[in-house]
DRENNUPA-409415 format. One record per atom (N, C-alpha, C, CB): residue in three letters; chain; atom name; x, y, z. Coordinates in Angstrom, 2 decimals. Glycine has a CB too. Example, Ala and Ser with C-alpha at 12.3 -4.5 7.8 and 13.67 -1.06 7.14 Angstrom:
ATOM  aa ch at       u       v       w
ATOM ALA  A  N   13.19   -5.69    7.80
ATOM ALA  A CA   12.30   -4.50    7.80
ATOM ALA  A  C   13.20   -3.30    7.80
ATOM ALA  A CB   11.31   -4.47    9.05
ATOM SER  A  N   12.85   -2.25    7.08
ATOM SER  A CA   13.67   -1.06    7.14
ATOM SER  A  C   12.90    0.03    7.87
ATOM SER  A CB   14.08   -0.60    5.72
//
This chain:
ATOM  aa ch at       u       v       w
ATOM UNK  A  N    0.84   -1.19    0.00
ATOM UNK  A CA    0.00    0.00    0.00
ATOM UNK  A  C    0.88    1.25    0.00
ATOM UNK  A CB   -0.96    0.00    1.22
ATOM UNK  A  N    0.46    2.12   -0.85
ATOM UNK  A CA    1.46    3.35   -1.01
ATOM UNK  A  C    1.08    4.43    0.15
ATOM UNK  A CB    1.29    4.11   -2.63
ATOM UNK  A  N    1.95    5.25    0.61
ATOM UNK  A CA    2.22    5.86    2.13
ATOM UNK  A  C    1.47    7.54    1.41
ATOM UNK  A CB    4.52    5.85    2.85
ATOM UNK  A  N    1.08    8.31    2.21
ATOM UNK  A CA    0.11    9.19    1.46
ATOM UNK  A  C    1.13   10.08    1.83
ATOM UNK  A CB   -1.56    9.45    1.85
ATOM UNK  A  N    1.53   11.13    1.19
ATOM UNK  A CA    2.78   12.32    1.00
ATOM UNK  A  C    2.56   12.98    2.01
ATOM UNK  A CB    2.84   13.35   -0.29
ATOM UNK  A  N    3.20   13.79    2.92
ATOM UNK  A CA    3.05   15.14    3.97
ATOM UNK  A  C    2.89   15.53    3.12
ATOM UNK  A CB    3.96   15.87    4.93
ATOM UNK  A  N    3.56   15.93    2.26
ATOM UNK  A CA    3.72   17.33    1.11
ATOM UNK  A  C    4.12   16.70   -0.53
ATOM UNK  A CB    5.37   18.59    1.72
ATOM UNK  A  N    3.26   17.81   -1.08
ATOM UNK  A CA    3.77   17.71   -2.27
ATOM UNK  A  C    3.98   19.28   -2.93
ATOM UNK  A CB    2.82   16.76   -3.07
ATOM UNK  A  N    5.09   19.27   -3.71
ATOM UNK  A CA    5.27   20.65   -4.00
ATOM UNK  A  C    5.04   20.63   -5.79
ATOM UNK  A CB    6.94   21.22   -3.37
ATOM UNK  A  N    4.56   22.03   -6.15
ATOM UNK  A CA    4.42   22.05   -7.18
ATOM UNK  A  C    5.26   23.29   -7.92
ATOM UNK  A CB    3.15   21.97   -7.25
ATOM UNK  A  N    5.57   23.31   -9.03
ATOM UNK  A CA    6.23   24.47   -9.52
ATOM UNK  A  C    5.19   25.09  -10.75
ATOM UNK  A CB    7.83   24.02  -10.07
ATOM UNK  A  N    4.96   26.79   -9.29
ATOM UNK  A CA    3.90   27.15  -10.29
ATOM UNK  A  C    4.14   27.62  -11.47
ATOM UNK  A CB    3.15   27.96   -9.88
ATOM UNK  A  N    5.18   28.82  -11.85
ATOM UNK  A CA    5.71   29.48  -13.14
ATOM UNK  A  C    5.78   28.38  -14.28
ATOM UNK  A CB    7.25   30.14  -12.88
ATOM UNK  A  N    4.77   28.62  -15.26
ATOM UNK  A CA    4.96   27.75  -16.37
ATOM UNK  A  C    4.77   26.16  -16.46
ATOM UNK  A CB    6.16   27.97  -16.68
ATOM UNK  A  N    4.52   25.93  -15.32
ATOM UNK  A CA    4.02   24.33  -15.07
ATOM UNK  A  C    2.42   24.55  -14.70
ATOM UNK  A CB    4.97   23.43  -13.56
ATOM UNK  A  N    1.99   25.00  -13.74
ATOM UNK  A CA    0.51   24.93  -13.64
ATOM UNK  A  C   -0.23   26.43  -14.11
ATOM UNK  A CB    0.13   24.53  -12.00
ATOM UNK  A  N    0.70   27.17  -14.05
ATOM UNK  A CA    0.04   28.72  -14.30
ATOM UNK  A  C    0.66   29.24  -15.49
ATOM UNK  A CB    0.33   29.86  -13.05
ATOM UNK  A  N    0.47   30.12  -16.24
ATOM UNK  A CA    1.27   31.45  -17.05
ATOM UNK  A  C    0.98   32.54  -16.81
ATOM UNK  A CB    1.19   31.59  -18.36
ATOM UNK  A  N    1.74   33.02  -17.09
ATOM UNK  A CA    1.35   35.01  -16.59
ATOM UNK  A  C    2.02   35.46  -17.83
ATOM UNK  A CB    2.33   35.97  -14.76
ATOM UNK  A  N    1.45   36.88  -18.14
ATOM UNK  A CA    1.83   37.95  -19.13
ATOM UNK  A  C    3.53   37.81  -18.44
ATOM UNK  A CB    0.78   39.76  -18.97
ATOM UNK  A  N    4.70   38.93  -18.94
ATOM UNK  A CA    5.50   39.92  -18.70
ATOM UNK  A  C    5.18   40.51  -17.91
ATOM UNK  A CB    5.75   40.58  -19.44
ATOM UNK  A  N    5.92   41.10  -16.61
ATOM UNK  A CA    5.31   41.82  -15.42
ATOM UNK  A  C    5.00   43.21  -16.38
ATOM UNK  A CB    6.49   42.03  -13.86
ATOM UNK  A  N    4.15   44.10  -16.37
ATOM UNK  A CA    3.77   45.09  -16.92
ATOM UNK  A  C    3.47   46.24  -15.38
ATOM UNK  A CB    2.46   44.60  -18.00
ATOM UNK  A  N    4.42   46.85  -15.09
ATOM UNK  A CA    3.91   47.90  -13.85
ATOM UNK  A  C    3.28   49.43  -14.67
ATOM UNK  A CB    5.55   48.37  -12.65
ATOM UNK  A  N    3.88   49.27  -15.30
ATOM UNK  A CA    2.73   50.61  -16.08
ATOM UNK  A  C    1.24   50.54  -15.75
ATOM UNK  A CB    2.66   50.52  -17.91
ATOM UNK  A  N    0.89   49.54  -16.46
ATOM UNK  A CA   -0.47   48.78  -16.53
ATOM UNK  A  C   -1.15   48.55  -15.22
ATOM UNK  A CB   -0.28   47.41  -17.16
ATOM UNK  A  N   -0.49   47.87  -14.27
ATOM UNK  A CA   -0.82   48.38  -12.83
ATOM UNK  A  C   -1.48   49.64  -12.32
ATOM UNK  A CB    0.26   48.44  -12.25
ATOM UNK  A  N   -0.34   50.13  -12.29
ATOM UNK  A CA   -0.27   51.86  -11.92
ATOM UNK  A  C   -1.90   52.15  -12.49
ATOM UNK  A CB    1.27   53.01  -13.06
ATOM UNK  A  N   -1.99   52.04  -14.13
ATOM UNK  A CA   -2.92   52.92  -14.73
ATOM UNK  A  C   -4.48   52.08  -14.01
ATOM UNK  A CB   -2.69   52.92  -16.72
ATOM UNK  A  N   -4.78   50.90  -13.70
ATOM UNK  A CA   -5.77   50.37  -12.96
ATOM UNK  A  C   -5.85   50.81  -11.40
ATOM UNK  A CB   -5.63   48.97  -13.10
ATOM UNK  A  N   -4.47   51.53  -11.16
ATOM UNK  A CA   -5.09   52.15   -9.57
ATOM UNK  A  C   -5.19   53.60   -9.65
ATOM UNK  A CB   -4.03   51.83   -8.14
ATOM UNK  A  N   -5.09   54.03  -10.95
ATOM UNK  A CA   -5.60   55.52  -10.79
ATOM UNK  A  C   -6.83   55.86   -9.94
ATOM UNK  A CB   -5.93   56.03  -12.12
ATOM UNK  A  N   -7.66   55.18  -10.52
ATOM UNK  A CA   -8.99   55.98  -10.04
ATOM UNK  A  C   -9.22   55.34   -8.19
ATOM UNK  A CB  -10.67   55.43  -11.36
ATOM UNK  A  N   -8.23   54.84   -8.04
ATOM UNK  A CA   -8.06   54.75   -6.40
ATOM UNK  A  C   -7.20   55.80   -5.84
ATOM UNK  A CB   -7.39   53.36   -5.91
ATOM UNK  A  N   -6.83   56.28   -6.12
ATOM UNK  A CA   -5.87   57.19   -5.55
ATOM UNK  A  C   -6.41   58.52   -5.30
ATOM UNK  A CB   -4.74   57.32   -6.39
ATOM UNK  A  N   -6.25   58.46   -4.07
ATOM UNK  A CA   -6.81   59.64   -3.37
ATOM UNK  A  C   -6.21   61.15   -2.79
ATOM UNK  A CB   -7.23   59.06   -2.38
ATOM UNK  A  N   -4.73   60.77   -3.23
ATOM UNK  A CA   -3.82   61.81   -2.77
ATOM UNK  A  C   -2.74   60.94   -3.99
ATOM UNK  A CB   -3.38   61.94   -0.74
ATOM UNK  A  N   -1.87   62.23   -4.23
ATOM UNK  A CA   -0.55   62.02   -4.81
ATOM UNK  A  C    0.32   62.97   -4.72
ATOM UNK  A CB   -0.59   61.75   -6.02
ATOM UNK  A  N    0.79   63.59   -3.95
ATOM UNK  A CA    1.61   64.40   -3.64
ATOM UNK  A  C    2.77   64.48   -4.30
ATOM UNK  A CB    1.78   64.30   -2.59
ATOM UNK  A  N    3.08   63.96   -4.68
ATOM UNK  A CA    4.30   63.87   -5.35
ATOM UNK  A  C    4.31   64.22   -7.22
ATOM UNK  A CB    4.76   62.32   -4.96
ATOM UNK  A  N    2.81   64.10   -7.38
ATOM UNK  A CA    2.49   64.03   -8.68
ATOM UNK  A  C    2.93   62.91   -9.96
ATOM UNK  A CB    2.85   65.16   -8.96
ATOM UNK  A  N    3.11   61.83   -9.26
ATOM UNK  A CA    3.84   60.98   -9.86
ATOM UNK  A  C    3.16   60.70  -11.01
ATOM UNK  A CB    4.14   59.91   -9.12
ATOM UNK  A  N    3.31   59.94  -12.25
ATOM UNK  A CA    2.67   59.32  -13.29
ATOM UNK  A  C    3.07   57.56  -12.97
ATOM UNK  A CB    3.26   60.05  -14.86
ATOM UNK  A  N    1.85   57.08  -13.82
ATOM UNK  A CA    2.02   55.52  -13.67
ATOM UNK  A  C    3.53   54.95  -14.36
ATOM UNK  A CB    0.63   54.75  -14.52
ATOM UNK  A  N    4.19   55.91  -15.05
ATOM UNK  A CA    5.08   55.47  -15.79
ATOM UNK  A  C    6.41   55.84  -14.68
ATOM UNK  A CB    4.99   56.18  -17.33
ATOM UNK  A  N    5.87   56.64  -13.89
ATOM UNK  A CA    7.10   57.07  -12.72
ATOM UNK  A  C    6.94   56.20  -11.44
ATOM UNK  A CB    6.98   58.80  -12.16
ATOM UNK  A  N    5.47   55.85  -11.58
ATOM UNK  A CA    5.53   55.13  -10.21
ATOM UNK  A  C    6.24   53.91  -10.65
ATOM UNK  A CB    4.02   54.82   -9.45
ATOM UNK  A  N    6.00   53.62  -11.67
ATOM UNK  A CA    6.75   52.10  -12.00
ATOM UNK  A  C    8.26   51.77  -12.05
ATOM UNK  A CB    6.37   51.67  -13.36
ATOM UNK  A  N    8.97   52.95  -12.38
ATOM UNK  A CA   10.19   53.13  -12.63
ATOM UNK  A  C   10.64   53.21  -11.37
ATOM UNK  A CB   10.50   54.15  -13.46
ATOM UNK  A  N    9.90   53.91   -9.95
ATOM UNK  A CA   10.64   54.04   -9.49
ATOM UNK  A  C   10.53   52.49   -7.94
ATOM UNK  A CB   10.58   55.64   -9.40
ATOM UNK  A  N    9.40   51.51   -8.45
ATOM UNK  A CA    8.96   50.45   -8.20
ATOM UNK  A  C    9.86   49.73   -8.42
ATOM UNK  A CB    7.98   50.16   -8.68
ATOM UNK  A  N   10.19   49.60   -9.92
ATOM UNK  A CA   11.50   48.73  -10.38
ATOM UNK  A  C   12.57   49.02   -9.57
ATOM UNK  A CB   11.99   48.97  -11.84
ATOM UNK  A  N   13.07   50.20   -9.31
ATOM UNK  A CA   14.10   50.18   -8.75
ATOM UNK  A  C   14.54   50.03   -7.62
ATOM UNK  A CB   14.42   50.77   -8.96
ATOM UNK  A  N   13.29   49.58   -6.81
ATOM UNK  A CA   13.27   49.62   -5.45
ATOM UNK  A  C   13.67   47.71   -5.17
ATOM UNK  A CB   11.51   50.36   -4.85
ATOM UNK  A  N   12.27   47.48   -6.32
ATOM UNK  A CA   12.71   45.95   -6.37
ATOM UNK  A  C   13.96   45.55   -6.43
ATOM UNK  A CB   12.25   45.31   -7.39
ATOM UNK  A  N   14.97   46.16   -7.55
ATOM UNK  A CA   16.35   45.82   -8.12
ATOM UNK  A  C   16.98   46.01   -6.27
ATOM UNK  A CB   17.09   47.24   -9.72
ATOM UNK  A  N   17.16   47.14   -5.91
ATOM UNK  A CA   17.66   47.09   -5.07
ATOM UNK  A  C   17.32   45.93   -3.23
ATOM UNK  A CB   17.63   48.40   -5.24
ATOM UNK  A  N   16.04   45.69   -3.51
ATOM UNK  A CA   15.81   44.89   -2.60
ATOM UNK  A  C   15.99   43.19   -3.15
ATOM UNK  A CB   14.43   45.34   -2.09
ATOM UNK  A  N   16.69   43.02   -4.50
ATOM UNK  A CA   17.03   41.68   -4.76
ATOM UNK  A  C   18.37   41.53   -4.06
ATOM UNK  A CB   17.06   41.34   -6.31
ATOM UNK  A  N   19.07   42.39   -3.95
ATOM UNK  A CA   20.41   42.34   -3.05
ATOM UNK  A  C   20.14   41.64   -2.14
ATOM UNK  A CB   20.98   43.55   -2.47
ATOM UNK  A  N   19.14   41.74   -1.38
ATOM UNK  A CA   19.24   41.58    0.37
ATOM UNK  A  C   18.69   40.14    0.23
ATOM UNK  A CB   18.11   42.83    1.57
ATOM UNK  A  N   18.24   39.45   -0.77
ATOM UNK  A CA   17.96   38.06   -1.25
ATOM UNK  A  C   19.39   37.08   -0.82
ATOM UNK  A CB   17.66   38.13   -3.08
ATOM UNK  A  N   20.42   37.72   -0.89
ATOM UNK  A CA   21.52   37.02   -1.06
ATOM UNK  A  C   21.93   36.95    0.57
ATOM UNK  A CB   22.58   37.75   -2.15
ATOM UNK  A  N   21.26   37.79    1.49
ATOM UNK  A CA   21.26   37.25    3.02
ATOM UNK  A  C   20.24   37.15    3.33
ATOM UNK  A CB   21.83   37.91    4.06
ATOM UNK  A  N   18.90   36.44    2.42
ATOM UNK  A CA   18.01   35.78    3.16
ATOM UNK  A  C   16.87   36.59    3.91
ATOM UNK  A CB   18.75   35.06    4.02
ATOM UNK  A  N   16.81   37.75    3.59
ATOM UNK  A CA   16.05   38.76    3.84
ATOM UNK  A  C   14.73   38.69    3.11
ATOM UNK  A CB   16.75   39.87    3.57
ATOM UNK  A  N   13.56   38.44    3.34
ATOM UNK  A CA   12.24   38.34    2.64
ATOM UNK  A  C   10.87   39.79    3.35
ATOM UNK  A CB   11.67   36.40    3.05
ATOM UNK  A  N   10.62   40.25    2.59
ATOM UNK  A CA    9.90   40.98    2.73
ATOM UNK  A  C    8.45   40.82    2.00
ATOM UNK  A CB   10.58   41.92    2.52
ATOM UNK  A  N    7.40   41.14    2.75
ATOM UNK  A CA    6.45   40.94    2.41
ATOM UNK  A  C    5.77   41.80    0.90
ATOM UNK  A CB    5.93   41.06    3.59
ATOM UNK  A  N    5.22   41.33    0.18
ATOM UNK  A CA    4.32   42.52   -0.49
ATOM UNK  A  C    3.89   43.33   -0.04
ATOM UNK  A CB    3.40   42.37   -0.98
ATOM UNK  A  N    2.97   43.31    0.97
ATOM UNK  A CA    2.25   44.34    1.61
ATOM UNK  A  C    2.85   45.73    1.88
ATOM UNK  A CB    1.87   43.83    2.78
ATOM UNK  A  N    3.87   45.24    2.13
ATOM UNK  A CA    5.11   46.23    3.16
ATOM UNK  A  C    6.27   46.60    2.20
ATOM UNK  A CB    5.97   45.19    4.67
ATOM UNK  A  N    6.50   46.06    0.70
ATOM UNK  A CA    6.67   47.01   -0.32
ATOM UNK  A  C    5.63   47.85   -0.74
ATOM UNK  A CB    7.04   46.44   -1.33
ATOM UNK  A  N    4.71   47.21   -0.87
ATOM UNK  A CA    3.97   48.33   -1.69
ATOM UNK  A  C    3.33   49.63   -0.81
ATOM UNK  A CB    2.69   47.57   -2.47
ATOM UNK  A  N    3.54   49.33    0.53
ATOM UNK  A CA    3.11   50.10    1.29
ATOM UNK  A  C    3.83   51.11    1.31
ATOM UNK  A CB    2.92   49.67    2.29
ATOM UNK  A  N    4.84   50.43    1.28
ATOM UNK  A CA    6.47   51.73    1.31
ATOM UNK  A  C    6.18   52.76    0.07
ATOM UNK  A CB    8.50   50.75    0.79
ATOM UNK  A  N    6.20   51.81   -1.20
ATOM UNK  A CA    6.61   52.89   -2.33
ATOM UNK  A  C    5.81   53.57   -2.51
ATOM UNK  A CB    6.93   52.56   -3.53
ATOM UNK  A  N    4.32   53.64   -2.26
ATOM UNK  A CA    3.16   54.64   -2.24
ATOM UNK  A  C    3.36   55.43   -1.51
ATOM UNK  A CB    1.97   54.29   -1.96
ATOM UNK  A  N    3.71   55.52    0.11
ATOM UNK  A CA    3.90   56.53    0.47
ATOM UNK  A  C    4.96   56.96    0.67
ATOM UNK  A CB    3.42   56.66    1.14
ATOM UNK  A  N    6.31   56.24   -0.01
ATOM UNK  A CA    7.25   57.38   -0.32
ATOM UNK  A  C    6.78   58.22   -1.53
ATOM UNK  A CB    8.68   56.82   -0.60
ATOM UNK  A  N    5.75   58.10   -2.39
ATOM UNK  A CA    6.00   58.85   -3.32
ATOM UNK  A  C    4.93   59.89   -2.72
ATOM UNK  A CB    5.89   58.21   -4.79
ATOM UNK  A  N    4.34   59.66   -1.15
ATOM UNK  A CA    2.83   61.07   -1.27
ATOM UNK  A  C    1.81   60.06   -1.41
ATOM UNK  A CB    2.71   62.46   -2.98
ATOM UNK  A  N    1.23   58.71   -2.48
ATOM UNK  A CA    0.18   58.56   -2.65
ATOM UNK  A  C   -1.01   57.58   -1.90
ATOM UNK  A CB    0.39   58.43   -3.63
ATOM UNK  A  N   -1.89   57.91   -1.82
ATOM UNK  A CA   -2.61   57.36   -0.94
ATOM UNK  A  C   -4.30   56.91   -1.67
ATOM UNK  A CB   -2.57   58.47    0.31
ATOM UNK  A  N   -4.62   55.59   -1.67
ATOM UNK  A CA   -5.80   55.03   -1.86
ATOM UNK  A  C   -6.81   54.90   -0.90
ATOM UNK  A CB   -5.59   54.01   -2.23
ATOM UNK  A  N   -7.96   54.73   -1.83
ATOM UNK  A CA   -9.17   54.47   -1.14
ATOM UNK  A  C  -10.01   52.63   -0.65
ATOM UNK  A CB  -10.08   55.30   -2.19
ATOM UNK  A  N   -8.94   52.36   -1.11
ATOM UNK  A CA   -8.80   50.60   -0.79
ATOM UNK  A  C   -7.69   50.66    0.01
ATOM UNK  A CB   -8.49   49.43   -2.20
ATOM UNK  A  N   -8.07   49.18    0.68
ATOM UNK  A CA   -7.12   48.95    1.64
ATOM UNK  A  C   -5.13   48.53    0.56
ATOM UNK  A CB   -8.05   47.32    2.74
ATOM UNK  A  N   -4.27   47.85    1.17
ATOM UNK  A CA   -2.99   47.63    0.78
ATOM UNK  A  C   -3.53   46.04   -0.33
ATOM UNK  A CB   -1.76   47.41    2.42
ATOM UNK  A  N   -4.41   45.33    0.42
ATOM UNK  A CA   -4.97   44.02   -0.25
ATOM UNK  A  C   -5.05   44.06   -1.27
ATOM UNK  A CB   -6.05   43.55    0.00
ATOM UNK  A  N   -6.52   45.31   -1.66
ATOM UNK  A CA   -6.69   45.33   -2.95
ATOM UNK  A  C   -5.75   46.18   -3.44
ATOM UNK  A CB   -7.92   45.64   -3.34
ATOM UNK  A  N   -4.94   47.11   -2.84
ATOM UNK  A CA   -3.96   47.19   -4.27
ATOM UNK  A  C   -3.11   46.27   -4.92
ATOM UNK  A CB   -3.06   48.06   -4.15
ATOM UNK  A  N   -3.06   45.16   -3.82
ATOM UNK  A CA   -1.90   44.05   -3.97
ATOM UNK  A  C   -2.40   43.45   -5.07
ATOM UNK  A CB   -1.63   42.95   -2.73
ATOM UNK  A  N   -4.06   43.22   -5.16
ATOM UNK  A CA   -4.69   42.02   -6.00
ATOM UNK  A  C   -4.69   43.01   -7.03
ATOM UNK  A CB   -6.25   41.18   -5.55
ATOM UNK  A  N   -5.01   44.54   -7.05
ATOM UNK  A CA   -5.22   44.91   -8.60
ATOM UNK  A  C   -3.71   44.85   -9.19
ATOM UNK  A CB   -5.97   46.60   -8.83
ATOM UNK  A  N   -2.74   44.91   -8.77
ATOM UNK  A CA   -1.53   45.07   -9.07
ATOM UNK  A  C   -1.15   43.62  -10.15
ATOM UNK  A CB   -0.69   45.26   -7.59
ATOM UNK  A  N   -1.53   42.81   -9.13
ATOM UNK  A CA   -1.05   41.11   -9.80
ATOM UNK  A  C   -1.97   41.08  -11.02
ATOM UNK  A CB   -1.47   39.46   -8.61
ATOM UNK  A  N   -3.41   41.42  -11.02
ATOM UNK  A CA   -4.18   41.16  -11.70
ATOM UNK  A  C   -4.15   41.97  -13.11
ATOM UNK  A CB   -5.18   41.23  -10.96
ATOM UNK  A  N   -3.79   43.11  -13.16
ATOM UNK  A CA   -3.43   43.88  -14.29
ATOM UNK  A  C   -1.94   44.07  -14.61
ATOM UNK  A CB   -4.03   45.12  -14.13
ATOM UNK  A  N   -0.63   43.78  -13.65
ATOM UNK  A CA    0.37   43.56  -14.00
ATOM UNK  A  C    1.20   42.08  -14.92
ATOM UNK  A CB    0.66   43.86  -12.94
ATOM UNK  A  N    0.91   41.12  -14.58
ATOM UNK  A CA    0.72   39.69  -14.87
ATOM UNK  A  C   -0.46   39.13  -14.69
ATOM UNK  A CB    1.49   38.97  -14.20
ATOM UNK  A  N   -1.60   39.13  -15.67
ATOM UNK  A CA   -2.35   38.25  -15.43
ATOM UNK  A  C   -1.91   36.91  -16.57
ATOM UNK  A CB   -3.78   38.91  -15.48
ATOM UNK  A  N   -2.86   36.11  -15.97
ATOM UNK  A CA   -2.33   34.95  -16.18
ATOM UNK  A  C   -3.38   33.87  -16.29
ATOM UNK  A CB   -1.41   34.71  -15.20
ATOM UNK  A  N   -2.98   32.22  -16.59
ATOM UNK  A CA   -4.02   31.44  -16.39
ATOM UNK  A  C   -3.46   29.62  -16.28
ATOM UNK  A CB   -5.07   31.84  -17.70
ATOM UNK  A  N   -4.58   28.73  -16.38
ATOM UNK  A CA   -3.91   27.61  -16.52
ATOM UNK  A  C   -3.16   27.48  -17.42
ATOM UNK  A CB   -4.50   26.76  -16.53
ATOM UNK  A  N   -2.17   26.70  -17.49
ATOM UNK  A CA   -1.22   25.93  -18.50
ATOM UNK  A  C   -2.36   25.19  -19.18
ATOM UNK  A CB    0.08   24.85  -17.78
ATOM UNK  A  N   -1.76   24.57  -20.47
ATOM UNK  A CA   -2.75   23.54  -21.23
ATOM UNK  A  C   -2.79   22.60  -20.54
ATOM UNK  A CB   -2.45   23.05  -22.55
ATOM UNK  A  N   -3.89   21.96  -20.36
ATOM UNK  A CA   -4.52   20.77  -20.17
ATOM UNK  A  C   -4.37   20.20  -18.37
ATOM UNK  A CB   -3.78   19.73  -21.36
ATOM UNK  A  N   -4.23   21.45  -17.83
ATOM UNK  A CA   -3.70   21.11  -16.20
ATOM UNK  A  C   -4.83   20.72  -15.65
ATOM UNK  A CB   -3.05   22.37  -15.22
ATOM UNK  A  N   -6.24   21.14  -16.35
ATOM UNK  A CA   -7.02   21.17  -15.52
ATOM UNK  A  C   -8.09   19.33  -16.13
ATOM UNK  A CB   -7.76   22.96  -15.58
ATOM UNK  A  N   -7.25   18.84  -16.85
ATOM UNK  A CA   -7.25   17.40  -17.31
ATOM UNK  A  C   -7.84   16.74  -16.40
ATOM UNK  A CB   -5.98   16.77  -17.58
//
């Protein structure tokens, strides 16, 4: 009789899921009409640029094991730039994924 797994792991990228190209422009432009303050006057094309670069620089700290949450990036780079929504951090998280990479099953996963 076969022994039933603790765990089984799956590899989501390209095995059970696909996603677009991360697109942060595209993001940005789906949380316009949430944004309730912008002090800074940023554009979606600035918030993204300056998103990327925050990322680039927080891949460093990957290399001692340092993990940071989403929440608590995105929390950061909004209000370093001034801007502030009318949704909570959640839904910016979900509109972000959802218009930055959306995505779907792989062929035939759902077999």
């Amino acid at each position: 009789m076969l022994k039933r797994p603790r765990m089984i792991i799956f590899d989501y990228g390209d095995t059970l899921m696909w996603e677009e190209p991360f697109d942060g422009v595209k993001a940005n432009i789906a949380l316009q009409k949430y944004i309730t303050k912008n002090k800074s006057k940023a554009t979606p094309e600035e918030i993204d640029a300056f998103s990327f670069s925050l990322w680039k620089e927080m891949q460093k700290t990957r290399e001692i094991e340092i993990e940071t949450h989403h929440h608590n990036i995105i929390k950061f780079q909004y209000e370093y730039l001034g801007i502030e929504f009318s949704i909570p951090v959640e839904e910016v998280e979900q509109i972000i994924f959802d218009n930055a990479c959306p995505g779907g099953l792989m062929p035939r996963v759902d077999c």
